[in-house]
Every structure is written in structure tokens, then in C-alpha cells.
C-alpha positions as CSV (number, residue, x, y, z in Angstrom):
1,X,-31.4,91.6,-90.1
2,X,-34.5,93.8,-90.5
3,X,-32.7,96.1,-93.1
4,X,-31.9,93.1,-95.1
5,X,-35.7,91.9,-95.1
6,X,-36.8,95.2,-95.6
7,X,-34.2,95.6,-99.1
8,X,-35.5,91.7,-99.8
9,X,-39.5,93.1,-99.7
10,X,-38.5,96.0,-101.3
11,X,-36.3,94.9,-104.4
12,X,-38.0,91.4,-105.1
13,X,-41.7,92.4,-106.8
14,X,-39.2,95.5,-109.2
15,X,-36.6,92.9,-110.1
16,X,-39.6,90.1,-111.3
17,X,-41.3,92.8,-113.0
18,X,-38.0,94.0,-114.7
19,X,-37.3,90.9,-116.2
20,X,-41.2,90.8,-117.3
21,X,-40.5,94.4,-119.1
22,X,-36.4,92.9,-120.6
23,X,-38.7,89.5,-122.0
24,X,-41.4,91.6,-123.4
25,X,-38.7,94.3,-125.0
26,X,-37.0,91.5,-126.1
27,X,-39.5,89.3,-127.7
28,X,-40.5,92.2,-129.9
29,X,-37.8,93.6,-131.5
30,X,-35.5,90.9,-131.4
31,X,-36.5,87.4,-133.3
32,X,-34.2,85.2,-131.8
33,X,-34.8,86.3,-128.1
34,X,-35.4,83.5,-125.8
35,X,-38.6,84.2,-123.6
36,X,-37.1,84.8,-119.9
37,X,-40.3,83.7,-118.4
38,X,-40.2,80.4,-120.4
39,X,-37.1,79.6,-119.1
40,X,-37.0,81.1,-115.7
41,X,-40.1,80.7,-114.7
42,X,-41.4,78.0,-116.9
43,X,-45.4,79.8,-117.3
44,X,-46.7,83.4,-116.7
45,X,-49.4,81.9,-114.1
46,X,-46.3,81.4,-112.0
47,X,-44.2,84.1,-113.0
48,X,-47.7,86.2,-111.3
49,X,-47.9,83.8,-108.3
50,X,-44.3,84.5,-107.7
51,X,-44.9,88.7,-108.1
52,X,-48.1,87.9,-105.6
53,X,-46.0,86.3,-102.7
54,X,-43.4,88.6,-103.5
55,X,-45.8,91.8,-103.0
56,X,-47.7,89.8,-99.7
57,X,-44.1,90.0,-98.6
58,X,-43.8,93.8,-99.3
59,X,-47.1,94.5,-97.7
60,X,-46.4,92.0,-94.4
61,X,-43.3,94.1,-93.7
62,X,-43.8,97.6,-94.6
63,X,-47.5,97.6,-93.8
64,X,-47.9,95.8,-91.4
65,X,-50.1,92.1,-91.1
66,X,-53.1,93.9,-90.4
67,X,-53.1,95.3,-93.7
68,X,-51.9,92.1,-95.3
69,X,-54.8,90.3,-93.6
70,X,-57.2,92.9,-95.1
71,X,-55.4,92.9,-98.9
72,X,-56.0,89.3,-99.1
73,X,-59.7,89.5,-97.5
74,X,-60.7,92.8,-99.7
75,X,-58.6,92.6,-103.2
76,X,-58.0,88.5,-103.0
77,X,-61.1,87.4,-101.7
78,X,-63.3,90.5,-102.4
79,X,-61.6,90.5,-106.2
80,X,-62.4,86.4,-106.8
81,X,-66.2,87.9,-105.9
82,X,-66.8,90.3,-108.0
83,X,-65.1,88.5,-110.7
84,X,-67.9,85.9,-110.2
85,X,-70.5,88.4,-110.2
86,X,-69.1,90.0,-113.1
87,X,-69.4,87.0,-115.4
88,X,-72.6,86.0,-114.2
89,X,-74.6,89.1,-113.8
90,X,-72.5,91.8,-116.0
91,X,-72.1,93.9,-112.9
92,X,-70.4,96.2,-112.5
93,X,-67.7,96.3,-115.3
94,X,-70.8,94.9,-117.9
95,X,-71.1,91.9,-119.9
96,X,-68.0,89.5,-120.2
97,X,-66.6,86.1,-120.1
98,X,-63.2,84.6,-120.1
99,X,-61.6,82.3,-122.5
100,X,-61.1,78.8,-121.4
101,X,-57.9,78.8,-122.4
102,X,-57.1,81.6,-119.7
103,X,-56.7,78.9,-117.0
104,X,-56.3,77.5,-113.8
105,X,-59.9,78.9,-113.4
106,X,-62.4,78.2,-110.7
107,X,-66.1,78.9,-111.2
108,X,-65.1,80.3,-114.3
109,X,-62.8,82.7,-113.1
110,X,-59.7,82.2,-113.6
111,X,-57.0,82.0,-110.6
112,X,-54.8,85.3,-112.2
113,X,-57.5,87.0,-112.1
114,X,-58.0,88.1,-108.4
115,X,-54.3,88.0,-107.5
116,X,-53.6,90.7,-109.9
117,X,-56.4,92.3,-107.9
118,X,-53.8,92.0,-104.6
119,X,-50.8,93.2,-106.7
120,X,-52.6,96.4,-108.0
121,X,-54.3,97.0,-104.6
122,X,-51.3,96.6,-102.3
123,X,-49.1,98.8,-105.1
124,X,-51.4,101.3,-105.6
125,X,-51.8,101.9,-101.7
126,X,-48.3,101.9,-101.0
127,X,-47.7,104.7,-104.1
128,X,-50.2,107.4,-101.8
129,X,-49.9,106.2,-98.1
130,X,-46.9,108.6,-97.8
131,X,-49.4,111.8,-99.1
132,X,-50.0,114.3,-96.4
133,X,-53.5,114.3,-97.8
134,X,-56.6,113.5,-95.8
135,X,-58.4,109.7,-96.2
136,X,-60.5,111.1,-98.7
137,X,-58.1,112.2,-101.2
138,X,-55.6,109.3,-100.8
139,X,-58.6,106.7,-101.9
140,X,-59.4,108.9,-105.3
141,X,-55.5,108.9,-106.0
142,X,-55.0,105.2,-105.6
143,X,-58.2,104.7,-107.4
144,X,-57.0,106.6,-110.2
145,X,-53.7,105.0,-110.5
146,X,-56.1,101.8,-110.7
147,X,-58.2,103.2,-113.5
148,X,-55.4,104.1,-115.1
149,X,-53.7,100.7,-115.6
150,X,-57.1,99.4,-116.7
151,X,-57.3,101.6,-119.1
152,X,-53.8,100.4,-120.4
153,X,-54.3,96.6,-119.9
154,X,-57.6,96.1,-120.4
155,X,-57.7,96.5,-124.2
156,X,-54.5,94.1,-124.7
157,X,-55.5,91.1,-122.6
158,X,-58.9,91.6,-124.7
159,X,-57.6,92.0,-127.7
160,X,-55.0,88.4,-126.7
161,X,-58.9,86.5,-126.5
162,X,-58.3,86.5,-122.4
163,X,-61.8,87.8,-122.0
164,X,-64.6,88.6,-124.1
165,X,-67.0,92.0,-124.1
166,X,-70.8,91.3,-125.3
167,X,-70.4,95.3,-126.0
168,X,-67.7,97.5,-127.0
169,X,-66.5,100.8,-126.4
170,X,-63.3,101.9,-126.1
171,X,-60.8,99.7,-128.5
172,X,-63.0,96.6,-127.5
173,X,-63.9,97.6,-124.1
174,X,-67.1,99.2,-123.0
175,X,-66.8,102.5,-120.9
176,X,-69.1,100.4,-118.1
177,X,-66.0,98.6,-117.4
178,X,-63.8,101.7,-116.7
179,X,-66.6,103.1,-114.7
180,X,-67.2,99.8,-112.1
181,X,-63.3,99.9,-112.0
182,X,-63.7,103.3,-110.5
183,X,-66.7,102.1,-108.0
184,X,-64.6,98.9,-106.9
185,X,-61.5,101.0,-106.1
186,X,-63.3,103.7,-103.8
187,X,-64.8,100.2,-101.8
188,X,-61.9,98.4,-101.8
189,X,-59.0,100.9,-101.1
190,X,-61.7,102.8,-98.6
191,X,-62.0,99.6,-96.6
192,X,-58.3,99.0,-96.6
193,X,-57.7,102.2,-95.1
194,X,-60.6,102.1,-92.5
195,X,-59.1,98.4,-91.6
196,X,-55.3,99.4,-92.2
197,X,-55.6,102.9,-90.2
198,X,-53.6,105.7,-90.7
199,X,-49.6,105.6,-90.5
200,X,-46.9,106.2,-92.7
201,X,-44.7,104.0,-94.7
202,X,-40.6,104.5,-95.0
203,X,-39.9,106.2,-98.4
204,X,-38.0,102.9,-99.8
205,X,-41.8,101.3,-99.7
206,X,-42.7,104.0,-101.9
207,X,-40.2,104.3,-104.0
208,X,-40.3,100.5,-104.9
209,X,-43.8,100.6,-105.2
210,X,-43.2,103.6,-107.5
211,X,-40.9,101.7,-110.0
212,X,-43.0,98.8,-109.6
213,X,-46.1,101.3,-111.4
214,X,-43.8,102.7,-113.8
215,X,-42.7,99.5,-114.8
216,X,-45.8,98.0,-115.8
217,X,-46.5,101.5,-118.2
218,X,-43.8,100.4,-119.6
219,X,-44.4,97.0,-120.5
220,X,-47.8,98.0,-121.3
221,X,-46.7,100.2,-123.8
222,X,-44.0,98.2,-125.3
223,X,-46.3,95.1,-125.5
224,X,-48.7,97.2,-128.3
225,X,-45.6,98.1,-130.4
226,X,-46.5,97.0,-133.9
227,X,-49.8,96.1,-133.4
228,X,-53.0,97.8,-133.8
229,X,-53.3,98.8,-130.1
230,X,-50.9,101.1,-131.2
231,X,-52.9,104.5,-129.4
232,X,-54.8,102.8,-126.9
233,X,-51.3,101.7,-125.4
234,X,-49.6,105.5,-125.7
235,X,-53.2,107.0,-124.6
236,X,-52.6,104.3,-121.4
237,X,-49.2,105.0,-121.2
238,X,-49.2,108.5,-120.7
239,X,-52.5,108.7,-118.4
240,X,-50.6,106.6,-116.0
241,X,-47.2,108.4,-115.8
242,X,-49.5,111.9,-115.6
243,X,-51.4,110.4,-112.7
244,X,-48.5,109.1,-111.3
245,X,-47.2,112.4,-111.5
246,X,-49.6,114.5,-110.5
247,X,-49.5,111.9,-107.3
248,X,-45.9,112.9,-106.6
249,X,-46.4,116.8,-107.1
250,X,-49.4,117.3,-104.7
251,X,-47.1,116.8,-101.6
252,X,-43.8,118.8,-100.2
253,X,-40.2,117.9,-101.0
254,X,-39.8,117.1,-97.2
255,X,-41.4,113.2,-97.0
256,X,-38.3,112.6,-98.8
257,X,-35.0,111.9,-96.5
258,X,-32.6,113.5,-99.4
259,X,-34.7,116.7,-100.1
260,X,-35.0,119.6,-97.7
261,X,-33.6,117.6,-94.5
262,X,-37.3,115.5,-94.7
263,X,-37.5,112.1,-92.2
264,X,-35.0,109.8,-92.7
265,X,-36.9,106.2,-93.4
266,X,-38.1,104.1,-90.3
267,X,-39.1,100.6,-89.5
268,X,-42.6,100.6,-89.2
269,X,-44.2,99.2,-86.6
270,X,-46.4,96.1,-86.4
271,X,-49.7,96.9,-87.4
272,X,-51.6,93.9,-85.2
């Protein structure tokens, strides 16, 4: 029963954003491809609240509820706040506002917002958990891999009229942006591993957190095909597979089960 929740947690978030990456791949080079998310899921608002249920699943079972308690306090919560602060005072990403067409929103924020906050928290934790590195080093590589998708992202949903930039910068956005990104991980991913504690995940958490990463460079990149976002998306593109590399490279073959007789993959237990 547990191996079949654990395969459920595990394969649920890759398979919703697979069929995200087939309907975007599909939608541009094919005219007279029906948009998968129209029909399955009838909006993207709940094609995302599906992915965020679907990765509070992940987290609950392969983390533990501790952590999950924490995601939702620190990258929920903690993301709806900043998000507030952001619009209001420019700090710390700089001046912005968002469309409001980019709705359900509340106090101007809209709901998306922070629970793409959870999803890119609780996948970006789970890619570096398994690193035999120290507390330090696992908080700059998951706040890279954050960066990183910004990077990507931020320039499209701009470029769509989600948000607007009183400055610009890079392809639209200013560099401020990119830099508070980097502040906000060190917090939050620092407080989720001072709350969370140390421990390590089985490899199938990884691994679907993993494909869950590549998949959205992916989409990202495939979404700017024939438009002008052209660079920004294979600039974006190929800083997050390097980071994500260079993630995989800095540790030994061995906290794999298939390479060099490593540990096999264990149920974790309960983090209370």
C-alpha cells in the first residue's frame, strides 16, 4: 500500500506537467491542436491548483508533514507576503504590478502567484536534499535552480501582460528582480531546512522531482519558439539544465541504488 502511494506522489506532479509541455508543443507547431488543458482541465488556474495538491502530496509523503507544514507556512504563506510587499513597496524584486486580467487575485495578488511559490520551493528542495553537502551549500543549490527558472519565466509571463515592470532590464525585466529572487530563496529554503532538519529522501523523490525541473526548461523553451523571446528562452534554458547539472555532478555515483551498489530507496520516516 505504501509503495503504491509513494509511485502515486511520485508520478502525479511529472505526468500534469507532461501533458503541460505535449499542449504547449502542440499548440505551436501544430494549428489544429486542441489545447489539453482546455479540455482536461477546463483553465490553467486549475490545471496549477491541481500540480499544487499534487506536489503537497509529494512533499507530505516523502518529506514528511513537518516539512509540508513549513512549505505552506514559508513558500504559501511567506510567498502571498512578499508578493504584497512587492506590489506595494517595490521590495525586493523592484517596481511591479499585475494585470487584472491575471486573476482570482486577492489584495492584488493574484492566487497563482504564491502557489507556484510552493511548487518551485518543495521541487527545488527535493532536487538537493539527497547532496552529501553541508546545510550551507544545499540552500545556494536550490536557490540557484530557483534563479534559474526565473530567469527563464520571468521574461514570458511579462512579455503575456501577466505583470508589469516600472523599469527594465533584462528582456523587460530589471536585474533587481533576479537579485531579491536570490535573497528570498536563501530565507526561505534556509528556514525550511532549519524547520525540516536534516534527513534524506529515497532516490525516486529525486528523480521525479528531477524530471519535474527538466520539464518545465522545456516548456519554457518551447513556449518562446517563434517569438521574440527567442534568446532569453535558450539563455534560460541552458542555465537551468547547467545548474541542474552541475547539481548532479557535485556528489558520488553511490546515492544512487543502480550505480556502485549505492542504498537501495527507503520509506522515510514521519517527520512530526
Amino acid at each position: 500500500m505504501k509503495e503504491t502511494t509513494f509511485l502515486l506522489a511520485a508520478s502525479i506532479p511529472v505526468l500534469l506537467s507532461a501533458l503541460n509541455v505535449i499542449d504547449d508543443i502542440g499548440v505551436r507547431l501544430l494549428p489544429t491542436f486542441p489545447d489539453i488543458r482546455q479540455v482536461s482541465f477546463h483553465s490553467f488556474p486549475l490545471y496549477l491548483a491541481l500540480l499544487t495538491l499534487s506536489m503537497a502530496f509529494f512533499a507530505y509523503n516523502f518529506i514528511g508533514p513537518r516539512f509540508l507544514a513549513s512549505a505552506l507556512l514559508v513558500f504559501l504563506g511567506g510567498g502571498f507576503l512578499l508578493e504584497v510587499v512587492g506590489i506595494t513597496f517595490g521590495i525586493p524584486f523592484g517596481g511591479y504590478s499585475y494585470s487584472t486580467a491575471f486573476r482570482p487575485q486577492l489584495l492584488k495578488v493574484p492566487l497563482e502567484v504564491p502557489a507556484t511559490w510552493f511548487v518551485l520551493g518543495v521541487m527545488c528542495f527535493s532536487i538537493v536534499q539527497r547532496s552529501t553537502f553541508g546545510r550551507f551549500a544545499r540552500v545556494a543549490l536550490a536557490t540557484s535552480l530557483l534563479v534559474s527558472w526565473d530567469i527563464l519565466y520571468d521574461p514570458i509571463y511579462a512579455s503575456r501582460g501577466a505583470w508589469h515592470w516600472t523599469l527594465g532590464g533584462y528582456f523587460g525585466v530589471p536585474l533587481s528582480n533576479f537579485f531579491g529572487w536570490t535573497l528570498v530563496g536563501i530565507l526561505f529554503f534556509g528556514l525550511c531546512l532549519t524547520i525540516r532538519g536534516s534527513g534524506d529522501l529515497p532516490w525516486v523523490a529525486e528523480i521525479s522531482a528531477t524530471v519535474l525541473y527538466v520539464l518545465y526548461a522545456v516548456d519554457g523553451v518551447v513556449i518562446t519558439l517563434n517569438t521574440s523571446l527567442q534568446i532569453p528562452g535558450i539563455l534560460g534554458f541552458g542555465l537551468m539544465s547547467s545548474v541542474l547539472l552541475f547539481t548532479k555532478l557535485l556528489r558520488p555515483a553511490s546515492v544512487y541504488p543502480w550505480i556502485g551498489g549505492g542504498r537501495r530507496a527507503r520509506i522515510p520516516e514521519a517527520q512530526v
